[in-house]
C-alpha positions, -999 to 999 in steps of 0.1 A, spaced: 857 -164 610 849 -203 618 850 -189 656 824 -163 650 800 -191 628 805 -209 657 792 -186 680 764 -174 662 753 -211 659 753 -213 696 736 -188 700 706 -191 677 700 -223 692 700 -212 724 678 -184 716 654 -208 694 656 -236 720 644 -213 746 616 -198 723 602 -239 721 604 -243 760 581 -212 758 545 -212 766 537 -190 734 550 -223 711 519 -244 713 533 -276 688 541 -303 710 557 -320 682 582 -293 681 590 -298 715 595 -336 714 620 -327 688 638 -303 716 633 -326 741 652 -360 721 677 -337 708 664 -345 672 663 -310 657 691 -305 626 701 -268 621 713 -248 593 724 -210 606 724 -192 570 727 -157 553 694 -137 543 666 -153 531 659 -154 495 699 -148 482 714 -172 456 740 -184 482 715 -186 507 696 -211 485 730 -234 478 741 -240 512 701 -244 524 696 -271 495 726 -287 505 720 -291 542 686 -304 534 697 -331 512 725 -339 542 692 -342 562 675 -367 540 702 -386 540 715 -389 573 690 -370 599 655 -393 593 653 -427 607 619 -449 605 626 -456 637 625 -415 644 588 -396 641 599 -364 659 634 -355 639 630 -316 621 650 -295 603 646 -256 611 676 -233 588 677 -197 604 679 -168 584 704 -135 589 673 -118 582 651 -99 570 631 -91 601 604 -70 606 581 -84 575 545 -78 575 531 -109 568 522 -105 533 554 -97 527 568 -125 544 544 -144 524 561 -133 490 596 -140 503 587 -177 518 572 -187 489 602 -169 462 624 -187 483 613 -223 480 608 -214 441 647 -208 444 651 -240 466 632 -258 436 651 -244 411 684 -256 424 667 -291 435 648 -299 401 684 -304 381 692 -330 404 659 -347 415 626 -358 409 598 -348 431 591 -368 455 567 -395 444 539 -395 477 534 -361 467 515 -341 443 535 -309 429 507 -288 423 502 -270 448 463 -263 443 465 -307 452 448 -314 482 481 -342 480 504 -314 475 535 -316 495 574 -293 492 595 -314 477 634 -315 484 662 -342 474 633 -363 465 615 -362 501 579 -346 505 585 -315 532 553 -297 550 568 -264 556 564 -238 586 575 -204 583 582 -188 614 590 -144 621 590 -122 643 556 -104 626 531 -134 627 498 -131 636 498 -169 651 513 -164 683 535 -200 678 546 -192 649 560 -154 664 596 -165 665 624 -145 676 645 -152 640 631 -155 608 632 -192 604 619 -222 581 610 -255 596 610 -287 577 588 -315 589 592 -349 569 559 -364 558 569 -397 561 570 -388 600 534 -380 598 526 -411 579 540 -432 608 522 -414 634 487 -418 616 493 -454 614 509 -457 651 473 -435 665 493 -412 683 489 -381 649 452 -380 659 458 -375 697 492 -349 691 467 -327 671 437 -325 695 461 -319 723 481 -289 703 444 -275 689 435 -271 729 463 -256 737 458 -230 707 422 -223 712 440 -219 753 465 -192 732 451 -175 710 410 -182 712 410 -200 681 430 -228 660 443 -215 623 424 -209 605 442 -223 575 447 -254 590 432 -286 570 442 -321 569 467 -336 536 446 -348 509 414 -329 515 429 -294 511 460 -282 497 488 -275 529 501 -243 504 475 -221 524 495 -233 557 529 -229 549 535 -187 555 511 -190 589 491 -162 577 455 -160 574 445 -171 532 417 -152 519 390 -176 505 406 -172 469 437 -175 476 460 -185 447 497 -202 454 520 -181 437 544 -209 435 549 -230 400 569 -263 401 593 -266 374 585 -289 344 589 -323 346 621 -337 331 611 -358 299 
């Protein structure tokens, strides 16, 4: 069994690795983070099972703690699914966002959200909280209507704020995002439409990489605060 996990970790990193080389991933961030070696794994079951949730809370919090460095700004964390595939997008929609209310379940009896962040998600300074640490979240599958998000696997990435914190201050956030805009108008004929910058729009409307309507409402509800 350990032989076969083995192999099937090999192999979705090869096959995600070589989906990043591609010219139909347009994040150069991404990249850098395939490029330095500084992407963390986590090869799980199905997406949205109770186990599934564990073992992904678990190897988050692993990441917090030992995978981000202040001296890193490109380190990620992407956990692969054993499926679904085949979603539309609106039902890939549903099942991102039931599976970070699961995630958020698990993580509220042991931590606090992260205190950068705000945990409505309605908050133009809303950001996913996990093991204490504020998360931007990309869903990636093989059904998206963004061409860089179209990934072979149906994947989450995690991409630490705190990384995008660093980059505004260092100047080179502003000059990352022109260059991966141009090469998405290049793409696709158009950036995403969701897209919008943290604190003047909630990042909710980004997370599933489909096109929000105008009123669209987050269907995720943080748990209560601990008293």
């Amino acid at each position: 069994m350990s032989e076969y996990l083995d192999q099937r970790e090999a192999a979705v990193r090869s096959l995600i690795g070589e989906w990043i080389k591609g010219d139909s991933f347009s994040c150069l961030a991404g990249k850098a983070s395939l490029r330095r070696d500084l992407i963390t794994y986590a090869v799980l079951g199905p997406l949205g099972e109770q186990e599934t949730t564990v073992a992904l809370h678990g190897e988050l919090e692993k990441f917090v703690a030992e995978g981000l460095s202040p001296q890193e700004d490109f380190a990620t964390f992407i956990t692969v699914f054993d499926g679904p595939t085949g979603l539309t997008e609106e039902q890939f929609e549903s099942a991102l966002w039931q599976q970070l209310a699961d995630l958020h379940a698990w993580d509220s009896q042991r931590y606090a959200w992260a205190p950068e962040a705000d945990r409505d998600p309605n908050s133009p300074r809303f950001a996913y909280s996990v093991a204490g640490h504020p998360f931007f979240v990309v869903g990636l599958h093989d059904q998206a209507s963004r061409i860089t998000r179209r990934s072979p696997l149906t994947a989450l990435a995690f991409n630490s704020h705190h990384q995008f914190e660093r980059l505004k201050k260092t100047g080179v956030y502003g000059g990352l995002q022109r260059r991966i805009r141009e090469r998405e108008v290049r793409l696709q004929e158009g950036i995403n439409p969701n897209l919008g910058e943290f604190g003047q729009v909630s990042e909710a409307r980004q997370y599933s990489g489909r096109a929000a309507e105008p009123d669209w409402s987050c269907p995720f509800h943080p748990q209560p605060e601990a008293r």
